[in-house]
C-alpha positions as CSV (number, residue, x, y, z in Angstrom):
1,X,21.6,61.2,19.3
2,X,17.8,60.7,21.4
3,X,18.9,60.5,24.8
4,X,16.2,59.2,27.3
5,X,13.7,61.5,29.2
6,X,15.7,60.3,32.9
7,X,19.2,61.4,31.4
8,X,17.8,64.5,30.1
9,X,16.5,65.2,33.2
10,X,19.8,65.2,35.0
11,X,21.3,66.7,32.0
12,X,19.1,69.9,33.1
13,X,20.2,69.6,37.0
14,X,24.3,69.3,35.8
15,X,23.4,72.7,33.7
16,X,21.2,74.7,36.2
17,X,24.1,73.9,39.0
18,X,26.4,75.3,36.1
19,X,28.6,71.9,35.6
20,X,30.9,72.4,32.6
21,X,30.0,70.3,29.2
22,X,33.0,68.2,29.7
23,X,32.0,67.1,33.4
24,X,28.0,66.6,31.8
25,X,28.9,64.3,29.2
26,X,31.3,62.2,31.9
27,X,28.3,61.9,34.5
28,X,25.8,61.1,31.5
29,X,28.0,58.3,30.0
30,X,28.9,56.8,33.5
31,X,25.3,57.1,34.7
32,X,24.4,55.5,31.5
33,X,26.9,52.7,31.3
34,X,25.9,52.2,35.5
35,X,22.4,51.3,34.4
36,X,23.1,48.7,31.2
37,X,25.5,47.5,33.7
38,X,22.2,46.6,35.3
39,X,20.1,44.8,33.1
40,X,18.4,48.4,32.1
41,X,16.8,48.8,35.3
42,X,15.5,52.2,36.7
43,X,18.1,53.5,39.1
44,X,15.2,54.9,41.8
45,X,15.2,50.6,42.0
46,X,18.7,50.4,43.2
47,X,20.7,51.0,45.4
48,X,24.3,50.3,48.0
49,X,24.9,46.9,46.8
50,X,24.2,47.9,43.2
51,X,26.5,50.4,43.1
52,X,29.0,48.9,45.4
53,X,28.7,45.5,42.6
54,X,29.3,48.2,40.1
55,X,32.6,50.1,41.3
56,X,33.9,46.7,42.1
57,X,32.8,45.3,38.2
58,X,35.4,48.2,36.8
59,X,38.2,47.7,39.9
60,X,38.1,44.3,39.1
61,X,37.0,43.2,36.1
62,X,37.8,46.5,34.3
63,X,41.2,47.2,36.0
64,X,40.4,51.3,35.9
65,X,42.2,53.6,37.6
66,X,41.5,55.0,40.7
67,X,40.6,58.4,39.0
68,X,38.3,56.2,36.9
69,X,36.5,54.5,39.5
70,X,36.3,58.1,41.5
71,X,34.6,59.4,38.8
72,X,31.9,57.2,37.9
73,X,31.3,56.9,41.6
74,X,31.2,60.9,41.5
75,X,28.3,60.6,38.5
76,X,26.4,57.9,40.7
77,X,26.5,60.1,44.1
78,X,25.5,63.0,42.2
79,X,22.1,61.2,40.6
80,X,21.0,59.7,43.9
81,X,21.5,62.8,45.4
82,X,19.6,65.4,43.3
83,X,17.6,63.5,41.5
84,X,16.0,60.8,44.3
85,X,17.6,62.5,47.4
86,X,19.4,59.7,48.7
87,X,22.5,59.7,50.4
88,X,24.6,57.0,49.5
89,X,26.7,54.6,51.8
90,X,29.6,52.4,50.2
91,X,29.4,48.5,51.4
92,X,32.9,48.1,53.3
93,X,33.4,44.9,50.8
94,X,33.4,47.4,47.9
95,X,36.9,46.8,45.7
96,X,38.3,50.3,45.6
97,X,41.1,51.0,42.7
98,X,44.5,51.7,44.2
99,X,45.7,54.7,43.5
100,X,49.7,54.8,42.5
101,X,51.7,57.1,44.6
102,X,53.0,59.2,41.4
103,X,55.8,62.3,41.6
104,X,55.2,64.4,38.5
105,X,57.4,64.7,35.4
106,X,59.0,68.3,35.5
107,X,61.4,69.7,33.0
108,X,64.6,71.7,33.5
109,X,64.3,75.2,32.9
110,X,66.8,74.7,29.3
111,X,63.9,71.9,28.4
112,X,60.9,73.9,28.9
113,X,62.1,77.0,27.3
114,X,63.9,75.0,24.7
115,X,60.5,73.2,23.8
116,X,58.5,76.3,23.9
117,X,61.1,78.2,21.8
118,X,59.6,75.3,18.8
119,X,56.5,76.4,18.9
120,X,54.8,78.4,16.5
121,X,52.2,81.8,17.4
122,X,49.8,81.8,19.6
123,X,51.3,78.3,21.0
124,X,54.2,79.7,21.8
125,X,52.7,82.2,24.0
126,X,50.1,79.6,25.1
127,X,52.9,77.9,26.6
128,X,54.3,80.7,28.0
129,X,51.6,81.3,29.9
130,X,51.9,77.4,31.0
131,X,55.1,77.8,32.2
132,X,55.7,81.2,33.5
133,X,52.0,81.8,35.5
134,X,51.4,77.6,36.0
135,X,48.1,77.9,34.9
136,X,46.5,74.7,34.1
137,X,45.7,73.7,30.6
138,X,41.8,74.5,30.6
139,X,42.2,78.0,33.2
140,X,44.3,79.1,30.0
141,X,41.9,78.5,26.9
142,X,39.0,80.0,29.2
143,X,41.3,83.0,29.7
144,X,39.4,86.3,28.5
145,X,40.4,89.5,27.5
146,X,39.8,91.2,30.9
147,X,41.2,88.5,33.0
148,X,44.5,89.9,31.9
149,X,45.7,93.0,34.4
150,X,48.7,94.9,33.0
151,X,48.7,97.3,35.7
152,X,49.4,94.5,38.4
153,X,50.6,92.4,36.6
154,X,48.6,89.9,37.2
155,X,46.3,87.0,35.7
156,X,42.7,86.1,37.5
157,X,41.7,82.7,37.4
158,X,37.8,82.9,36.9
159,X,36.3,79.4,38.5
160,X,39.7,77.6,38.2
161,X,39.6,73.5,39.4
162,X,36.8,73.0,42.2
163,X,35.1,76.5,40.8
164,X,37.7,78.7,42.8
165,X,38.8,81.6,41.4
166,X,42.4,83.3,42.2
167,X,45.1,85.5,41.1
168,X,48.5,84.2,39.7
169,X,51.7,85.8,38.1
170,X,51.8,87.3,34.7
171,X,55.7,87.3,33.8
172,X,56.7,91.0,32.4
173,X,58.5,89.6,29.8
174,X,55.1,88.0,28.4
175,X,53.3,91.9,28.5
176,X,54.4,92.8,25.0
177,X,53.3,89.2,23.6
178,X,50.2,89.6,25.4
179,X,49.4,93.2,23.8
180,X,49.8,91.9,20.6
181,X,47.5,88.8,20.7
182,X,44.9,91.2,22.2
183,X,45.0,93.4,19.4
184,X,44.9,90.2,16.8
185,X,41.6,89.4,18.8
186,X,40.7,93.0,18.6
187,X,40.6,93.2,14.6
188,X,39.4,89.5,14.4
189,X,36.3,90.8,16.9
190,X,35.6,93.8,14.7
191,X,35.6,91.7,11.9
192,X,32.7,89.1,13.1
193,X,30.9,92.4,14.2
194,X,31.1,93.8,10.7
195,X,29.9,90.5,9.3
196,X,27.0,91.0,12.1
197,X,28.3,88.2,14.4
198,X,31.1,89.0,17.5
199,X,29.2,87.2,20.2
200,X,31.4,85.1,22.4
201,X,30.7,82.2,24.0
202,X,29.0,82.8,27.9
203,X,27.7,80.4,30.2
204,X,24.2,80.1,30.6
205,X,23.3,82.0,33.5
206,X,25.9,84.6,32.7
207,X,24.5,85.5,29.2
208,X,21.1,85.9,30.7
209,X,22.4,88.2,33.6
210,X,24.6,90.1,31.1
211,X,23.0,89.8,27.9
212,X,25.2,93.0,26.3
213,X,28.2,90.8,27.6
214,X,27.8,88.6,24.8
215,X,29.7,90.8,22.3
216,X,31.7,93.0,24.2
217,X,35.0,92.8,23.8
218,X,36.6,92.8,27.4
219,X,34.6,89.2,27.5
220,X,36.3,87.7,23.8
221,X,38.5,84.8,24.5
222,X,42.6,85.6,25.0
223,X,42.5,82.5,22.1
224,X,39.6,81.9,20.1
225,X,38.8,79.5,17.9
226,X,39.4,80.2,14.1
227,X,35.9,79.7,13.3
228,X,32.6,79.9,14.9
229,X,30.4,77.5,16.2
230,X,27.2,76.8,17.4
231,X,27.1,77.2,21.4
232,X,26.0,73.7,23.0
233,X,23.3,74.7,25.5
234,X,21.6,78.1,23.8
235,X,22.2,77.4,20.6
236,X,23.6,80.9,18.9
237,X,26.5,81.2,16.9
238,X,29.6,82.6,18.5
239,X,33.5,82.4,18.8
240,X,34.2,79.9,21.2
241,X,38.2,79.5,22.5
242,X,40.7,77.2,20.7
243,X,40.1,73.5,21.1
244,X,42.6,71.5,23.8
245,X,43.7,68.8,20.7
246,X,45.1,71.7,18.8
247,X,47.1,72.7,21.9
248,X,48.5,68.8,22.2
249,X,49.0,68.3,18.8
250,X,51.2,71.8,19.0
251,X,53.0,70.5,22.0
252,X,53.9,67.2,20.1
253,X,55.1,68.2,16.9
254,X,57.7,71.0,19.3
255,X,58.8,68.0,21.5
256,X,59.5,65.8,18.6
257,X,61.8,68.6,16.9
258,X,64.0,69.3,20.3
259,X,64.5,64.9,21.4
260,X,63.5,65.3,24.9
261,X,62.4,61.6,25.9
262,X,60.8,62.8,28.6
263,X,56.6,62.7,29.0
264,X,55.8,65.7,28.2
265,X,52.4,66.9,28.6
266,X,50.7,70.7,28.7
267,X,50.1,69.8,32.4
268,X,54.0,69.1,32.9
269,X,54.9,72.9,32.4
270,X,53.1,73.8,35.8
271,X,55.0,71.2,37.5
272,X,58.2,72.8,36.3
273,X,56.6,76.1,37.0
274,X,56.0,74.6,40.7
275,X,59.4,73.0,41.2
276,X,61.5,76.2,39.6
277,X,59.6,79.0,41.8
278,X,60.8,76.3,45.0
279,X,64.2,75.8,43.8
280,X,64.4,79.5,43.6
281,X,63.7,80.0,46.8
282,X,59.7,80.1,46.9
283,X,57.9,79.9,49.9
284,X,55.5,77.1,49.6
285,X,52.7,79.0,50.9
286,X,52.9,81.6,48.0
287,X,53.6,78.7,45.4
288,X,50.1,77.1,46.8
289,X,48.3,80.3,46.6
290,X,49.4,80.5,43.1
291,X,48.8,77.0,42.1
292,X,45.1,77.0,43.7
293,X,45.8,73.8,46.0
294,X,43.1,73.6,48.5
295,X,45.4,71.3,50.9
296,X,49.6,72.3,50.9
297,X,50.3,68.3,51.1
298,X,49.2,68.4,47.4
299,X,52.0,71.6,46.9
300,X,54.3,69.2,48.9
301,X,54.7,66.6,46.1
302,X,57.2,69.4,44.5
303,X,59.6,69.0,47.3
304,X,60.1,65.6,46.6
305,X,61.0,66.2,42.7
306,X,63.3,68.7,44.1
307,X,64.5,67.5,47.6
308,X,67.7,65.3,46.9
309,X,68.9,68.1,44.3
310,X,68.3,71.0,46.8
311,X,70.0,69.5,49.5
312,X,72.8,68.5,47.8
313,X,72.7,65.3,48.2
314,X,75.5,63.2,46.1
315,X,75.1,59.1,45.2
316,X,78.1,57.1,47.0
317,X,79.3,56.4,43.3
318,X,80.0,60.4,42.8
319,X,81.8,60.1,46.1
């Protein structure tokens, strides 16, 4: 699909600030949908009101979600800002979407082990590595062969959520699992290189400051995809990781089999990994550290899921 010379031109600012494809195509489409939105007009002929008439069109009109409305505000900011080099100030009669005040669906410990005990290889270690090391669901399918460290046992989190990286646990009764899905990726690795392929899939900067990088094996993906594909910014074939759908439709099918009615999503198991380490007797710090929180309110929602339970706190009825 054509896509006009203006988008294309932020499309090269998202990848030479090293943006992932998932947050490009969000700021394209909201960019894009912000200026139809407009009768078509050039954005450089806009401004405040425009945008504040926007957000309130999909608070409104739209009823989005908070999240929603963040992020198309996030794709506007960004344009004015490296493109034309505008700062942008909200009107104060701007309809903001009301974020719900939400604690997260967690599992028991019986749930999430029974769930993961349906699951067929490599889920099963996939979700694992969910639970036991509360990774979120895309830190996992970027994980790479030499993010795992058996000596310390330890994971590293390479440019986890907000591009921070960090250490988390890597449970000793996952070590053995772990060994063997390396050495699946090992013969599958020395089978593309036999068929004169085995390059991986690199960001864009980092293939050009590492070109031998490409095919090594310490860089292969802890889950790669079953068949190669062409990469989306340089164009050469390679063996990108396993897609997030096949992880969901996985996670379905095993929550189906066990009849837990509760919501369960990949993300779910690193609430349960949160709320278990706390009701083990945690120290919040360490379970923020781990998680990768910036601010410990955002650790604190966990104490709420656990609080009444911990405290041992009984409804007049049991009395």
């Amino acid at each position: 699909m054509s896509t006009s010379p203006f988008l294309e031109s932020i499309r090269n600012i998202l990848r030479t600030k090293h943006y992932s494809i998932q947050t490009e195509k969000a700021y394209l489409l909201w960019i894009k949908r912000f200026i139809l939105f407009n009768q078509k007009r050039h954005p450089r002929d806009m401004g405040e009101e425009e945008v504040s008439n926007y957000l309130s069109y999909l608070a409104v009109n739209r009823q989005v979600t908070s999240s929603t409305q963040n992020l198309a505000l996030c794709a506007i900011v960004f344009m004015y800002k490296h493109v034309f080099e505008r700062e942008l100030t909200l009107l104060s009669d701007t309809v903001r979407a009301k974020a719900p005040k939400r604690v997260p669906m967690v599992l028991s410990n019986q749930e999430a082990t029974t769930i993961i005990n349906e699951l067929k290889a490599p889920y099963q270690l996939m979700f694992n590595l969910l639970y036991g090391s509360g990774l979120r669901k895309a830190e996992l399918l970027r994980l790479r062969i030499k993010d795992i460290d058996f000596d310390s046992n330890s994971i590293y989190v390479f440019r986890g959520k907000g591009a921070k990286d960090r250490m988390t646990l890597l449970p000793k009764s996952l070590i053995e699992p772990l060994k063997t899905q390396i050495n699946i990726v090992e013969s599958l690795h020395q089978k593309d290189l036999a068929e004169g392929e085995g390059k991986t899939s690199l960001p864009s900067g980092l293939a050009r400051k590492y070109p031998k990088a490409i095919t090594q094996f310490k860089w292969q993906y802890l889950f790669p995809s079953t068949v190669r594909c062409q990469h989306p910014t340089d164009g050469y074939f390679c063996r990108h990781h396993r897609h997030w759908t096949a992880l969901t439709k996985a996670l379905r099918a095993a929550v189906m089999k066990t009849g837990i009615r509760k919501h369960v999503t990949a993300h779910t198991f690193r609430h349960t990994f949160a709320t278990q380490l706390l009701i083990n007797g945690a120290d919040i710090r360490t379970v923020q550290e781990l998680l990768g929180h910036n601010d410990l309110k955002t650790t604190q929602i966990y104490t709420h899921v656990i609080g009444q339970h911990s405290s041992g706190t009984l409804s007049p009825i049991d009395r």
